[in-house]
N, C-alpha and C positions, 0 to 999 in steps of 0.2 A: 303539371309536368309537361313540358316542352314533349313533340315529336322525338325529337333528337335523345334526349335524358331516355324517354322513355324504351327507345330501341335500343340502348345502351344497355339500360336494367333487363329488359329481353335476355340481349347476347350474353350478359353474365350469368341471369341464373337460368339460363340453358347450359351457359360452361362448368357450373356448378354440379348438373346432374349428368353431363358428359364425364366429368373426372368421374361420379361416384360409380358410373359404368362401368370404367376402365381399372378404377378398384378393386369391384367385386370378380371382375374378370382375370384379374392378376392374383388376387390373394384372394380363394374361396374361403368362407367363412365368416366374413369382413361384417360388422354390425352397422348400421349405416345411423350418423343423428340427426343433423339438421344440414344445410346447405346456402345460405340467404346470398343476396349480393350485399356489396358493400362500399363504399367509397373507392373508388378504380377498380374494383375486381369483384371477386364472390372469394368462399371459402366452405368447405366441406368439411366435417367432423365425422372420425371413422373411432371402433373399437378393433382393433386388426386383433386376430387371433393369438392363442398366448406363444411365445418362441417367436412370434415375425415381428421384425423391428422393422420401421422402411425411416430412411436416410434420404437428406435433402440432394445426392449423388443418386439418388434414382427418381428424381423428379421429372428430368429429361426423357426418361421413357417413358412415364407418363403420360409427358405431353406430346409424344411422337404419336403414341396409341389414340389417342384423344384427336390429334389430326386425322389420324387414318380412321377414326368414325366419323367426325366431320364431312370427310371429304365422301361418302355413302348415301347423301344426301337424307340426312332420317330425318323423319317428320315427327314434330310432337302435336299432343293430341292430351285431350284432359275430358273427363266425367266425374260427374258428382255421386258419390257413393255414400248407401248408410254406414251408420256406424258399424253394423255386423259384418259388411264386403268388407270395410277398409280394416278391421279385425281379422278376418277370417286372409285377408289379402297379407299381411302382414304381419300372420301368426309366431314368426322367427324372426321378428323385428321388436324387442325391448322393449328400444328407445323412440319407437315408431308405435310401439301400441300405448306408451305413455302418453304420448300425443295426441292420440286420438281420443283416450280417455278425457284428457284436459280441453281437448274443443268439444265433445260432444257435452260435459256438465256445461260448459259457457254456450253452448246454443251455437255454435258454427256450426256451417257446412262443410261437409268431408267431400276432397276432390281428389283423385288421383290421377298424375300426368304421366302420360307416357312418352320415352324416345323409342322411335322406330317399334321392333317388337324385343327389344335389348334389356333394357330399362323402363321399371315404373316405379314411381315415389309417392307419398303422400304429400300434395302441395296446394298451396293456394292459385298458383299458377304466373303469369305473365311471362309467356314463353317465346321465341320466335316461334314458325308458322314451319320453318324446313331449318338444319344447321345448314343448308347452303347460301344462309344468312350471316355467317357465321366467319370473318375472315382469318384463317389458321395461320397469317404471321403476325394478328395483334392478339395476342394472349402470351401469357406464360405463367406456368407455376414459380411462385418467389419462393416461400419456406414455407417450415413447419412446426408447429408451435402444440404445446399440451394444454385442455381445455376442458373442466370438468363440466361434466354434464347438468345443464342449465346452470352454470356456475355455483355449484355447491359442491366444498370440498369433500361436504360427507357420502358423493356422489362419485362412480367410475370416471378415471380420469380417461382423455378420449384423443386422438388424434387430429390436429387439424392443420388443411393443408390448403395453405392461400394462393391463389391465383388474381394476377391484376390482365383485366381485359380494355380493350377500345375500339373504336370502330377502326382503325386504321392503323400502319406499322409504325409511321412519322410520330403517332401520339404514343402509342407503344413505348417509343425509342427515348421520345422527350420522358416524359414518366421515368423512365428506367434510370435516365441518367439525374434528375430529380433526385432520386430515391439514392442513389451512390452517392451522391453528393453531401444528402441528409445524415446517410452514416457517418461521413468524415466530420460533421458538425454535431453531432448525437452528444448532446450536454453533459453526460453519464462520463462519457469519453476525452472531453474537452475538461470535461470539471477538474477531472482527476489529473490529468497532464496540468492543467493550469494551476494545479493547487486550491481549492475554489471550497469543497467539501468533501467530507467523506460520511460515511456507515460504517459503525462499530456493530458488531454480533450481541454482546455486552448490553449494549444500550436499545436495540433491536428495528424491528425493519421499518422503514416509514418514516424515522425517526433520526433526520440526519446532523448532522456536527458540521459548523464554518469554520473554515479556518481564516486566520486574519484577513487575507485577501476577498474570499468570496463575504465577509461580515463586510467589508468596509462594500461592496458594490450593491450589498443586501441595506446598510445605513444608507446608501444614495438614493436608491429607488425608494425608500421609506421615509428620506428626505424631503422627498422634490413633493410625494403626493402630498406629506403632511403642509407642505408649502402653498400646494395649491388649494387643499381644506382650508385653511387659515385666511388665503386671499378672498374665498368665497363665504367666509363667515362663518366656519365652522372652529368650536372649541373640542381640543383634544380632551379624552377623556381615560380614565383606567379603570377596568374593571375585573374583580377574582376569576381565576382560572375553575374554581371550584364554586359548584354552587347545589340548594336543594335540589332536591328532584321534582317539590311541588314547582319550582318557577317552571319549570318546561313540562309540566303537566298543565297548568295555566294557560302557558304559550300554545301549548297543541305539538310541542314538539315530542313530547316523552312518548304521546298515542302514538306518531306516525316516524320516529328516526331511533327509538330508546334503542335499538341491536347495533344502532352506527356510532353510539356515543360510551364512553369508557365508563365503568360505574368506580366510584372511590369512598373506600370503603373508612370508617372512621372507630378508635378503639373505646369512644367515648360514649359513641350515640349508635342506634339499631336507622335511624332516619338515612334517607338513599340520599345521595349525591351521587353528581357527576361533573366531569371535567367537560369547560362548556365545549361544544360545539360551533357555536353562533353569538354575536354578541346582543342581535336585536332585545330580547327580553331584558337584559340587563338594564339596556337602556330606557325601557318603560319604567322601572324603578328610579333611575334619577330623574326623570319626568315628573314621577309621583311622589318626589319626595318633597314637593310644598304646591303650596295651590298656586295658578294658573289662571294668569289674565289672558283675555286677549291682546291686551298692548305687549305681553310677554313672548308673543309667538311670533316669527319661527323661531323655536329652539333647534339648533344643530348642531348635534353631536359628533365626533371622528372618534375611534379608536383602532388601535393598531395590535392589541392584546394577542395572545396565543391562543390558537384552537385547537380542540384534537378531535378525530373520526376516529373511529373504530372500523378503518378499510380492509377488507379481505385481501390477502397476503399478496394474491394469485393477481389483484388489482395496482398494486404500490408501483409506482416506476419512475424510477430519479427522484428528481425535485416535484415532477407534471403529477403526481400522484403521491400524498404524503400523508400520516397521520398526526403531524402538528404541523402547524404553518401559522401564520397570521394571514389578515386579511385588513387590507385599507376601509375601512367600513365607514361609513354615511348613514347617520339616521336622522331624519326632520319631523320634528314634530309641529305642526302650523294649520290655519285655516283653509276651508275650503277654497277661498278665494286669495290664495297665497300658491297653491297648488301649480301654476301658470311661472311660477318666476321660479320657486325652487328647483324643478321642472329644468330652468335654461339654468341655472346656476349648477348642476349636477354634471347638464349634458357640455357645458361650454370647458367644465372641468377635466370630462373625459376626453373630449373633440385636444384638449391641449396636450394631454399628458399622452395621446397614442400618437399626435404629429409628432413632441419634441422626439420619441423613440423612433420617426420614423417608420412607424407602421399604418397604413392605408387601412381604411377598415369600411364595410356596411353593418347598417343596423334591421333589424328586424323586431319590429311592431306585434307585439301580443297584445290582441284587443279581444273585447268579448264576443262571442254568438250571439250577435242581434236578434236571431230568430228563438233563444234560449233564455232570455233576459232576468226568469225568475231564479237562474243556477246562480246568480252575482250579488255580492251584497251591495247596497247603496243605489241611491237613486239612478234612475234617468237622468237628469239632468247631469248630474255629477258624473257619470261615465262619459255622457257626450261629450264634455266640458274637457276632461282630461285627457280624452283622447284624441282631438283634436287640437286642443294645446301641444300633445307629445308630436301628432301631424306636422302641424305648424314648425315647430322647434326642427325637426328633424331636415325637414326642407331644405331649413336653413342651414346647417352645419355638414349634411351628411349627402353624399353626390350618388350616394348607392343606400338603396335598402327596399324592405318588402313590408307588407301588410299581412298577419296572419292574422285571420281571423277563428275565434273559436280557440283562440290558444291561452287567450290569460288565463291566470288562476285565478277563481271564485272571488276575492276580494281585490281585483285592480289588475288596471293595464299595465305593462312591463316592456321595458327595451333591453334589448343584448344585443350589445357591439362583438362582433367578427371578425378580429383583426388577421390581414395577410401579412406572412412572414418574407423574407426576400428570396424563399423558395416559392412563394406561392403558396402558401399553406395556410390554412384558416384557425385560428385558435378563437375559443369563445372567452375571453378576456372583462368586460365591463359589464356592469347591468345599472339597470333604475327600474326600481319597483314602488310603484302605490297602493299601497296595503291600509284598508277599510278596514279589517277583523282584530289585528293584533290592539290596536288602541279600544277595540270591545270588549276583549278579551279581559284586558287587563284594567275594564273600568275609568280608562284614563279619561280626563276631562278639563275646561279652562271656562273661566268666565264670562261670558259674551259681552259686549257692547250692552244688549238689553238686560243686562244681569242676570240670566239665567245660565246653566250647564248645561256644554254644548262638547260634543266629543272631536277632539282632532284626528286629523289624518295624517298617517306617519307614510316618509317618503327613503324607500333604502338605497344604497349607491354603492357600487366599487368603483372609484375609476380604472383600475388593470387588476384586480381582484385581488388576489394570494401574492406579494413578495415574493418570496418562495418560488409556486409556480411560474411566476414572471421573468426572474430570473433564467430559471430551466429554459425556458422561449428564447430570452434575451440572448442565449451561449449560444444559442443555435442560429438566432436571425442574424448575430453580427460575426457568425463563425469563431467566438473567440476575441476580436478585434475590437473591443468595447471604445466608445466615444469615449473621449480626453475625459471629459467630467465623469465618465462611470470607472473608467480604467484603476483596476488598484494601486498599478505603478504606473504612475504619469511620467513622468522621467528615471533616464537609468544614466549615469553620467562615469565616463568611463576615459581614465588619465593613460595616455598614450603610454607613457613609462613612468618610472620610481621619480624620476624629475618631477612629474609634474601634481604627485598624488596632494600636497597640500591646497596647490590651488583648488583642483578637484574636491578637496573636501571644502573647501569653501564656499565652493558652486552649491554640494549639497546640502548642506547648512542653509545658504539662505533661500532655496528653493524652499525650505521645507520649512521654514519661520513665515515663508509665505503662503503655508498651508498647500503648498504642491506635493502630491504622495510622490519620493522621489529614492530612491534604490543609487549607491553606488559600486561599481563592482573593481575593485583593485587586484583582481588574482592575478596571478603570474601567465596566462594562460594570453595569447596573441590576441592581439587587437582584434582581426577577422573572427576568432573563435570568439572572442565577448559579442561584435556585433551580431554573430548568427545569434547567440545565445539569448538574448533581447529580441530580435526576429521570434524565434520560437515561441517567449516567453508572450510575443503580441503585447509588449511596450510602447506607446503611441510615438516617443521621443527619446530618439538616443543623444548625449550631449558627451561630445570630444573633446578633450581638453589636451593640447600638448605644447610646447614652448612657444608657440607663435601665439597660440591664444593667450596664454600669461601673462606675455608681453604687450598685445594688447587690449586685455580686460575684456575679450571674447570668446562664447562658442562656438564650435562649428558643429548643427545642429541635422540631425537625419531623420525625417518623418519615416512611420512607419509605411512600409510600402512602397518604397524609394531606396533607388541607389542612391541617388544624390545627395552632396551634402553642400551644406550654405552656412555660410560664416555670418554671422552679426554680433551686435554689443550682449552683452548680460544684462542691461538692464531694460532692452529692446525683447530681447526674447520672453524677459519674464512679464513682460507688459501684452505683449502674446499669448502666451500659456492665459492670464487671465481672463483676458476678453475671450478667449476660445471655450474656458471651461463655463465662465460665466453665459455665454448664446447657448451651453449645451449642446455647440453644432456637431 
């Protein structure tokens, strides 16, 4: 962690235990739970006593009180205590002695920090040295949100109250107006204005309905990736929504996800089922289901199928958080020495599909603990091999990214791309995983060169993950304003008056024989009102038709975002529209 990062994380969760200061001081009784930093801020979790509500309208005093101990200069200060002080210390503290319960079975050490002689908490610590570190126009309390404790419903539900901090007011300022900006884009928001999806109660949470519009932009993104599986050699595949329970006890997933995966219950059989999750295991099954040469490999599979989690309620949010979704999925089955090319063919798939969106992205490299080597399955060689190949590759395609070391998982090194949004926002969007275990698991195996049975290595890929969740991203990075080829209504073609509605329907007749998604709107209602009405709707092309164009077999054409309007032929325009949707630009 940089200097900089690091001072940062200081002055939050110092601002952290300033708010809980200013809490307990306002509202005696106040139970206090955790307090961490966070990405721009910290946030503090309180049980306020029963009868006190506190409202995002007194957050401002708050943060007045919170200056005015800032500005006292108080010093923090930290000791390590046993478990019986930090008990004995925090006898009327819960959710503060559950804590400490839980680090002393796991063998932490117990620290408690102090501000000034005001406040002391139980913490890990990284604290500033004085708050005169601390500068009181870059902070602010944002809102306040409910938060059950350690996130379990069957647990008190708990108050918590965010704050975004920075070293400075300028970064402050920027941030804030970020964050306004992100509301007016908030996909939830735009969906539902746009017509795109909704949530039935009926059908329940997580769980959401397309309507034509958001399907047809939900079929384009499921399009374009199936397009680009295909160009990389990948065969689409289908596989049941339903399956035993033994395959994901096989897979290792029923031990380590069975509470996140829906169980489905059958009036024939006592045998468990569940609705998949994941498609990888499936896919080991059409692997195995005839023998296997080497001249047979790579085999690569795509499926697009539906998945369901069993996500906590408290978790779901819009599209970005769902309990069915699909996912563009990738799996290769191939040799060791195939590993190097499937490897660019994955990455060269993703490297495409986040440019043509227009999203800028770094990668981050999950390699093994060199110094740990017996946690990993598979040889030396083959670690070195692969991850140096994922090196290599990455060089190439990607102008940003990091090396973590000690981060793979036990069977193979992993890539996850981190796409920025045109806020600036980072979504974890793509992966590539090389997984050793799962093809052991499942016995899979192919016939070598030398004629014996040798076990493949399977390679996973999304290239933008969930549909679904990409979608959610996608309302918010283009505000609404989808590219021609995503847009549901590419043209809205609108007849100045009752004169000209035939030609007008002619225009959209053959716009839409030309597979252009094309809306025409004949109400009675003024031309200005139809144009705003298109504006709103964020239609890429508005098309005018009134006696002059009739008479000469023209539109006069208004991109979106634009007063202006420009006359050309109809069959110039539609030679446009083409090429436009066809670049994807």
């Amino acid at each position: 962690m940089s200097p900089t990062l690091k001072n940062i994380d200081e002055i939050r969760h110092s601002l952290a235990h300033i708010l809980a200061a200013v809490v307990l001081r306002r509202y005696p009784g106040t139970k206090l739970g955790i307090g961490p930093t966070i990405e721009n801020g910290f946030y503090y979790d309180f049980l306020f006593p029963e009868h006190t509500r506190i409202h995002e309208d007194d957050l401002p005093k708050l943060e007045q009180e919170m200056r005015t101990l800032i500005a006292e200069h108080l010093p923090f200060s930290g000791k390590q205590v046993t478990q019986e002080e930090a008990e004995k210390t925090f006898k009327e503290e819960q959710f503060k002695l559950d804590l400490i319960k839980q680090f002393a079975e796991e063998g932490e050490e117990l620290s408690i920090y102090t501000t000034g002689d005001i406040f002391q908490d139980l913490c890990r610590g990284g604290h500033v040295t004085n708050t005169k570190a601390i500068s009181s126009d870059a902070f602010t309390l944002t809102h306040i949100a409910g938060a059950y404790w350690r996130g379990d419903e069957n647990k008190p539900m708990l108050t918590r109250i965010y704050g975004a901090a920075f070293n400075t007011k300028k970064e402050l300022k920027a941030y804030l107006e970020t964050r306004e900006e992100a509301k007016k884009r908030d996909h939830r928001k735009l969906g539902k204005e746009m017509g795109l999806f909704v949530f039935a109660d009926l059908i329940g949470p997580g769980l959401p309905l397309y309507t034509p519009k958001g399907a047809t932009i939900l079929k384009e993104i499921k399009n374009f990736s199936r397009a680009l599986r295909h160009d990389a050699g990948y065969q689409e595949v289908q596989t049941p929504q339903i399956n035993k329970a033994a395959l994901f006890k096989m897979s290792g997933h029923y031990e380590k996800y069975r509470d996140d995966m829906f169980k489905v219950t059958s009036h024939y059989t006592d045998e468990e089922y569940f609705l998949k999750p994941m498609n990888c295991p499936q896919h080991t099954q059409l692997y195995t289901a005839q023998t296997r040469s080497y001249r047979d490999l790579p085999i690569r599979y795509a499926d697009f199928s539906l998945l369901y989690r069993d996500e906590k309620p408290g978790e779901l949010l819009g599209l970005t958080r769902l309990r069915s979704f699909s996912q563009d999925d990738g799996h290769v089955f191939c040799r060791e020495d195939q590993i190097g090319d499937e490897f660019e063919r994955a990455l060269s798939g993703v490297h495409t599909a986040l440019k043509t969106y227009q999203l800028d992205y770094y990668v981050r490299l999950s390699f093994r603990d060199a110094n740990a080597k017996d946690n990993y399955l598979g040889t030396d060689a083959l670690w070195e091999q692969a991850q140096h190949e994922l090196g290599q590759l990455v060089k190439k395609y990607a102008t940003e990214y990091e090396i973590v070391e000690g981060e793979a998982a036990f069977y193979g090194p992993k890539l996850d791309f981190i796409a920025k949004d045109s806020l600036g926002r980072e979504w974890q969007l793509s992966t590539i995983q090389l997984d050793l275990n799962m093809p052991q698991r499942f016995n899979l195996e192919y016939i070598g060169e030398d004629g014996k049975k040798h076990t493949p290595v399977m390679i996973h890929s999304a290239l933008i993950g969930s549909p679904e969740r990409f979608l959610g991203m996608l309302i918010e990075h283009y505000a609404g304003n989808f590219p021609l080829w995503l847009a549901p209504v590419q043209v809205t073609v609108l007849p100045v008056s009752e004169k000209t509605t035939v030609y007008a329907q002619q225009i959209y007749e053959t716009l839409s024989e030309k597979e252009v998604r094309t809306e025409i709107n004949k109400s009675t209602e003024t031309l200005g009102k139809r144009i705003r009405t298109a504006e709103i709707d964020k239609i890429p092309y508005v098309v005018v038709v009134g006696e002059k164009e009739e008479e000469k077999k023209s539109v006069s054409v208004r991109k979106r975002h634009t007063a202006k309007t420009s006359s050309m032929e109809f069959e110039k325009f539609i030679t446009q529209l083409q090429k436009e949707i066809t670049k994807k630009a």
